[in-house]
C-alpha positions as a Markdown table, in Angstrom:
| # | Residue | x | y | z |
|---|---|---|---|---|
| 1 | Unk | -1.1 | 81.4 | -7.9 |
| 2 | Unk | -1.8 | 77.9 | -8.9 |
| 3 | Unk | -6.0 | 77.1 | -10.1 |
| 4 | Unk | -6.2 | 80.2 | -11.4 |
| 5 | Unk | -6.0 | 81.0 | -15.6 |
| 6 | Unk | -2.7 | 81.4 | -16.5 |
| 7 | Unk | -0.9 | 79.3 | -14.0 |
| 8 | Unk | 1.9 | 80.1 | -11.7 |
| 9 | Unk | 3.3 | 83.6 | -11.9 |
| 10 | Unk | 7.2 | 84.3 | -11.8 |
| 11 | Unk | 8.2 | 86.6 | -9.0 |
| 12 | Unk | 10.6 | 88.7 | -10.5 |
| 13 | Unk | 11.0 | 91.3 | -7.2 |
| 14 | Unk | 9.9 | 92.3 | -4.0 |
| 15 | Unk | 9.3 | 96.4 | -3.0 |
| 16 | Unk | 9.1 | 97.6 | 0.3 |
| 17 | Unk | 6.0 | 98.7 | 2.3 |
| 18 | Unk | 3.9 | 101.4 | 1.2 |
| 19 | Unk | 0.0 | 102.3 | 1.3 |
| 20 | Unk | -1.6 | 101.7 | -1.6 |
| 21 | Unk | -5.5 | 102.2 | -0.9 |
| 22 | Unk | -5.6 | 105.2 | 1.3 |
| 23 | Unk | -4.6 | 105.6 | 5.0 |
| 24 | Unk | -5.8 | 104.1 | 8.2 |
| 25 | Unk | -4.4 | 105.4 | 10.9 |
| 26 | Unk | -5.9 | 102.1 | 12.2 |
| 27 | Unk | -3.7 | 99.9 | 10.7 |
| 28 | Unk | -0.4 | 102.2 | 10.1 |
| 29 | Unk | 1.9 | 99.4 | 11.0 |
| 30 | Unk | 0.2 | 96.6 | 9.1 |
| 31 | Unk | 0.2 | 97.0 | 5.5 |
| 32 | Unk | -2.1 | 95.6 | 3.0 |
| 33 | Unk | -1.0 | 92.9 | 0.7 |
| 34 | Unk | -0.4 | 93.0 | -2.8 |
| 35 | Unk | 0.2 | 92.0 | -5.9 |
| 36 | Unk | 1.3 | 93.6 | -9.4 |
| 37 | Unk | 0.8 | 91.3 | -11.9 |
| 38 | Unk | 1.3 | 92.7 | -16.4 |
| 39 | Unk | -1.1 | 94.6 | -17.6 |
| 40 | Unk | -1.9 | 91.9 | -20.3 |
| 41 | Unk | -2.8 | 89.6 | -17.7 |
| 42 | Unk | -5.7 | 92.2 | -15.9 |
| 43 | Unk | -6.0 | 95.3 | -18.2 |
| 44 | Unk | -7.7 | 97.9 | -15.8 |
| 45 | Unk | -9.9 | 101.0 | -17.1 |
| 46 | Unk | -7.7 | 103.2 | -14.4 |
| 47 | Unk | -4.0 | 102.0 | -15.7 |
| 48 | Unk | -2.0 | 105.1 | -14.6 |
| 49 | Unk | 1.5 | 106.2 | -16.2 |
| 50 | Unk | 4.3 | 107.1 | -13.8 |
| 51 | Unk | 6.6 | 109.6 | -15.1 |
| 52 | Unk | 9.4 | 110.9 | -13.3 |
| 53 | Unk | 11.1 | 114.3 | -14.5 |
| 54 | Unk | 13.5 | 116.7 | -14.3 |
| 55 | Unk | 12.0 | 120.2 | -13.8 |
| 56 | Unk | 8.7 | 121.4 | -14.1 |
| 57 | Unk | 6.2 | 117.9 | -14.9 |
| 58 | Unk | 3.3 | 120.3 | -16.5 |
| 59 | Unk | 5.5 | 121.2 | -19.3 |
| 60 | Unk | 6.1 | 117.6 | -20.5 |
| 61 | Unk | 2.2 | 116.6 | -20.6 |
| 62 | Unk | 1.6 | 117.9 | -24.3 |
| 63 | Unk | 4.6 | 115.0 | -25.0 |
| 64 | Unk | 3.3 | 112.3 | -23.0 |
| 65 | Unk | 0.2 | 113.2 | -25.2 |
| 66 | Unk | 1.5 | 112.9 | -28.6 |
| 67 | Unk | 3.5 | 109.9 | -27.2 |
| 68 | Unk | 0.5 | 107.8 | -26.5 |
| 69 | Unk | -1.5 | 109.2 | -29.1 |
| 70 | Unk | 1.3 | 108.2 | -32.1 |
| 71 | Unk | 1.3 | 104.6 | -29.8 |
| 72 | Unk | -2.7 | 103.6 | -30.1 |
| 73 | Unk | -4.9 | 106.8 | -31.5 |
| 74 | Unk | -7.7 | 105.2 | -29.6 |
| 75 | Unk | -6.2 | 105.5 | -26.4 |
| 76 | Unk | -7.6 | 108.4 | -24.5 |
| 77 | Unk | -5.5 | 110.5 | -21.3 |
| 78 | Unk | -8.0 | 111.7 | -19.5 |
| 79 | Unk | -5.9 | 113.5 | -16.4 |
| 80 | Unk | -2.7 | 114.7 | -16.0 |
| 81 | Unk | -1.5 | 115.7 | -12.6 |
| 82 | Unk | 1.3 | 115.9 | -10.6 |
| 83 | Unk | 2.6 | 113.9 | -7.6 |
| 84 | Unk | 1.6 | 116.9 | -5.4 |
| 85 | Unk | -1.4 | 117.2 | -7.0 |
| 86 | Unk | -2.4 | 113.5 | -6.1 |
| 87 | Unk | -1.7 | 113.3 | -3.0 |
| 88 | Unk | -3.5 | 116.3 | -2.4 |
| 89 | Unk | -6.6 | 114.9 | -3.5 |
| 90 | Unk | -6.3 | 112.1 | -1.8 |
| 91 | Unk | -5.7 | 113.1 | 1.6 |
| 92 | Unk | -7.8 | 116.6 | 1.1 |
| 93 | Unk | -10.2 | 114.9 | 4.1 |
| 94 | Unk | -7.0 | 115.0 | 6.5 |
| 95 | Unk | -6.0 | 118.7 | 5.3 |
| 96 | Unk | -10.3 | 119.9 | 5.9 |
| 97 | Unk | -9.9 | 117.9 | 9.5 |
| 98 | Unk | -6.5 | 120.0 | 10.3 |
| 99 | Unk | -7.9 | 123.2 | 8.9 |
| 100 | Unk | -11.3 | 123.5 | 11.0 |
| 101 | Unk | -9.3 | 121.7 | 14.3 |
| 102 | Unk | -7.1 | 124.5 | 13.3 |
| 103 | Unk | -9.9 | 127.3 | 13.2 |
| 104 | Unk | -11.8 | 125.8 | 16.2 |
| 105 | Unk | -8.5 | 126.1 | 18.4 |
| 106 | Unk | -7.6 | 129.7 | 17.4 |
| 107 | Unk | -11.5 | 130.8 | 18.5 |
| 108 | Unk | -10.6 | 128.8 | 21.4 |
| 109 | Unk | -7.4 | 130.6 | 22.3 |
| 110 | Unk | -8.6 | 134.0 | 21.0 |
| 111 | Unk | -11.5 | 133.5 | 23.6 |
| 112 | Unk | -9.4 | 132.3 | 26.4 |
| 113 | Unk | -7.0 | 135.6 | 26.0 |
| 114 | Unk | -10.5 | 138.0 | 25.9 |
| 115 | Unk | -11.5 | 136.3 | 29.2 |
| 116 | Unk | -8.2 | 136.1 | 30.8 |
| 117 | Unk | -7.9 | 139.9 | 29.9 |
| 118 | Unk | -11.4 | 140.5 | 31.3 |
| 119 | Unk | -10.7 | 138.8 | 34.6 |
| 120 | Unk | -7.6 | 140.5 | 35.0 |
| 121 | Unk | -9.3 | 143.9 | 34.5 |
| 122 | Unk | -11.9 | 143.2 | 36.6 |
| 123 | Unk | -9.5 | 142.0 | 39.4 |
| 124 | Unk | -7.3 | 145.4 | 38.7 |
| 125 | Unk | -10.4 | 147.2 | 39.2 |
| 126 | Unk | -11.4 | 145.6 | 42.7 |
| 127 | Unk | -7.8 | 146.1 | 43.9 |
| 128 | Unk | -7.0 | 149.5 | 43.1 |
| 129 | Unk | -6.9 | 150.2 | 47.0 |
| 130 | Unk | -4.7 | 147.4 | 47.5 |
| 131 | Unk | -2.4 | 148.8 | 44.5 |
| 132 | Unk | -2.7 | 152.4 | 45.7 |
| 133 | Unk | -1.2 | 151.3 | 49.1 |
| 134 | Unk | 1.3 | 149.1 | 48.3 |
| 135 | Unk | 2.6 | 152.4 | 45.3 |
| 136 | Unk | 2.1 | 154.6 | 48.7 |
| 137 | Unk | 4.8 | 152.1 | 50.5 |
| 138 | Unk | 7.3 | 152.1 | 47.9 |
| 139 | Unk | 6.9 | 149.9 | 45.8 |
| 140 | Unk | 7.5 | 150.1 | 42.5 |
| 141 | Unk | 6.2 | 149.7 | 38.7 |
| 142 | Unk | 8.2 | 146.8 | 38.3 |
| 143 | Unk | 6.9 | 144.9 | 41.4 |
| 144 | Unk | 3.0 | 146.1 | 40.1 |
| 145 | Unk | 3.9 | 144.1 | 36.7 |
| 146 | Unk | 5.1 | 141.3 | 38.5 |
| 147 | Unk | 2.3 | 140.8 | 40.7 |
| 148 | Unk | -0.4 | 141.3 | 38.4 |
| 149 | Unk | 1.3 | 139.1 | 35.1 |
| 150 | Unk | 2.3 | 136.0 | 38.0 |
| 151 | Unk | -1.6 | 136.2 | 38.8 |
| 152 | Unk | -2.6 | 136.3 | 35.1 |
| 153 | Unk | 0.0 | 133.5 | 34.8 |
| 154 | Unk | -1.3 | 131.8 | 37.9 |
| 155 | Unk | -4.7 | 131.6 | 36.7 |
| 156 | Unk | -3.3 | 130.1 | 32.9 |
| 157 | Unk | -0.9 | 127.5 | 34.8 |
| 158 | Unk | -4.0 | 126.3 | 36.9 |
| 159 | Unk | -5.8 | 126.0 | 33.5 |
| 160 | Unk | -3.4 | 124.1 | 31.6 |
| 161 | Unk | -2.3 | 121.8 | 34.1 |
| 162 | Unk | -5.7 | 120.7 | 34.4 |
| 163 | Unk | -6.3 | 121.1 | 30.4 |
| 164 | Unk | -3.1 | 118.8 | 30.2 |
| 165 | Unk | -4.7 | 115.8 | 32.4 |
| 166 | Unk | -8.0 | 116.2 | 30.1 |
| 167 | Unk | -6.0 | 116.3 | 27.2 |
| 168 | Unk | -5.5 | 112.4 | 26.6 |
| 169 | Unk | -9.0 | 111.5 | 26.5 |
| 170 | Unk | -9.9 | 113.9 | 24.0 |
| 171 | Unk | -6.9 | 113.1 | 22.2 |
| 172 | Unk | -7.9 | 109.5 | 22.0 |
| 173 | Unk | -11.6 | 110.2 | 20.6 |
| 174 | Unk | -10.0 | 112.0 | 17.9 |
| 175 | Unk | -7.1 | 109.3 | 17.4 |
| 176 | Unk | -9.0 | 108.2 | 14.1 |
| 177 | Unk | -8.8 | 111.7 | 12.5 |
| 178 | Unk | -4.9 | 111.6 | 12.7 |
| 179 | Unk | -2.1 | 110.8 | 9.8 |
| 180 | Unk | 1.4 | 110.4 | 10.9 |
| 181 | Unk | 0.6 | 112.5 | 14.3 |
| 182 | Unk | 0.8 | 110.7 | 17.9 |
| 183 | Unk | -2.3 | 112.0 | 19.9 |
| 184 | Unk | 0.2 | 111.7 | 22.9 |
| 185 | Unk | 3.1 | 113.7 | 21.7 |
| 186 | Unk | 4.7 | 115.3 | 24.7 |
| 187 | Unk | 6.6 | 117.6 | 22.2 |
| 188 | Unk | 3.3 | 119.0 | 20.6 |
| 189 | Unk | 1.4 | 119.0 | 24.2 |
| 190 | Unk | 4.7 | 121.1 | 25.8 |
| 191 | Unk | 4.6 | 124.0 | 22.6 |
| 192 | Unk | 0.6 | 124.4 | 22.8 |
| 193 | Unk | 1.2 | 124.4 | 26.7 |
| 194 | Unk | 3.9 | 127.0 | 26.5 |
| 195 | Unk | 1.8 | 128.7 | 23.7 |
| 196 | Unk | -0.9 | 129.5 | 25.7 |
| 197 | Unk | 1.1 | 131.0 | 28.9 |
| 198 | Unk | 2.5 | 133.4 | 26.5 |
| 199 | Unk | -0.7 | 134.3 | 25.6 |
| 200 | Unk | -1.7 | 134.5 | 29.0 |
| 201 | Unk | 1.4 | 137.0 | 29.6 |
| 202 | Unk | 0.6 | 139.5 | 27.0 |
| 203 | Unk | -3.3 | 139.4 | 27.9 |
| 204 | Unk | -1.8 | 140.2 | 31.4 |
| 205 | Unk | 0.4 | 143.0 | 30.1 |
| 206 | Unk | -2.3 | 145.5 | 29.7 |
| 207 | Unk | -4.2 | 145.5 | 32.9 |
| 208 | Unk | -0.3 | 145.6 | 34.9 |
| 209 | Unk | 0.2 | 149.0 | 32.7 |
| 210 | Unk | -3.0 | 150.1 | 34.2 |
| 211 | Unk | -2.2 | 148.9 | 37.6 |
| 212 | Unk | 1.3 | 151.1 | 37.3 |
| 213 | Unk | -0.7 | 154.1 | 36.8 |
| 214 | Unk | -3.0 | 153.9 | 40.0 |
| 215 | Unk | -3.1 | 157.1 | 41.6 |
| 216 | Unk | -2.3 | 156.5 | 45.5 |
| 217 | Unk | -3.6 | 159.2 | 46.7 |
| 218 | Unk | -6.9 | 158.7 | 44.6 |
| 219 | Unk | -6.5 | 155.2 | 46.0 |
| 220 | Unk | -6.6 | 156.2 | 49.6 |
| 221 | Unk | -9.3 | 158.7 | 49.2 |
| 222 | Unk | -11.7 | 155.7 | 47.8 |
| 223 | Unk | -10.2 | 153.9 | 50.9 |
């Protein structure tokens, strides 16, 4: 760094990549460049120590305390926290993001199963004729559970395959709000997928138990 005070500087070692000021999900493959240079040449009022330990770090900060304090009385240690604890409050904007997404989608979900419930009653309801009959013809509980879970699951496989080609756009708006996540992982897009037929299944469950029960003779009657 020649023209500067102090002249040239020795390099002495070079460490890998690493993020320094934060993250960007912006620039996660282009890291910021930098230089540590001795504390005597740029004294800094936020100087940090690095400790690493064996164990439980709280119970060495009374140590490092008495260590600095018997090395310059004057100089003061003002917070003492953990790795964990850092990165924690640095990132806690990532955790509040993942923690209302995470609130909005299990309204989301919970409303979705209500509806798909309510649908699926409601179309139990208007078919209890069409039940009665086919119970009066032989068939049997298990063939009532199949056809009204593969309509509940009809209905949710429409819905997701149409959720899934909406996805990526809204994926991309929220690209920004993302750390170390791919808003186009097919891994996470198949579990939520798969997640939600289940869902669909057991909201389904209830109005096939009904549909078992139908009365045909009641059923004809209304006929």
């Amino acid at each position: 760094m020649p023209g500067e005070a102090g002249g040239w500087f020795t390099v002495i070692g070079i460490v890998r990549d690493s993020k320094l000021y934060g993250v960007d999900p912006q620039q996660a493959d282009a890291p910021t460049p930098a230089v540590f240079v001795p504390y005597a040449y740029q004294q800094t009022l936020t100087m940090g120590l690095t400790i690493r330990v064996s164990g439980d770090p709280s119970a060495i900060t009374s140590s490092v305390r008495a260590a600095l304090h018997a090395s310059d009385p004057n100089l003061p240690l003002y917070q003492a926290r953990t790795m964990d604890d850092q990165r924690r409050l640095n990132y806690w904007e990532y955790g509040l993001y993942g923690w209302i997404f995470g609130t909005i989608g299990i309204v989301g979900l919970a409303l979705a199963a209500v509806g798909l419930y309510g649908v699926l009653s409601y179309s139990v309801a208007q078919r209890t004729q069409e039940i009665g009959v086919r119970i009066a013809l032989g068939a049997g509980r298990r063939e009532v559970l199949r056809l009204i879970i593969g309509y509940g699951l009809l209905l949710a496989g429409i819905g997701v395959v149409v959720g899934l080609m909406l996805a990526p756009a809204s994926t991309w708006l929220a690209k920004s709000l993302l750390y170390n996540v791919s808003p186009f992982d097919p891994l996470t897009f198949a579990a939520v997928a798969g997640f939600l037929l289940l869902v669909a299944g057991l909201a389904s469950f209830l109005p096939a138990i009904r549909a078992t029960r139908v009365d045909p003779l009641t059923a004809l009657r209304g006929e």
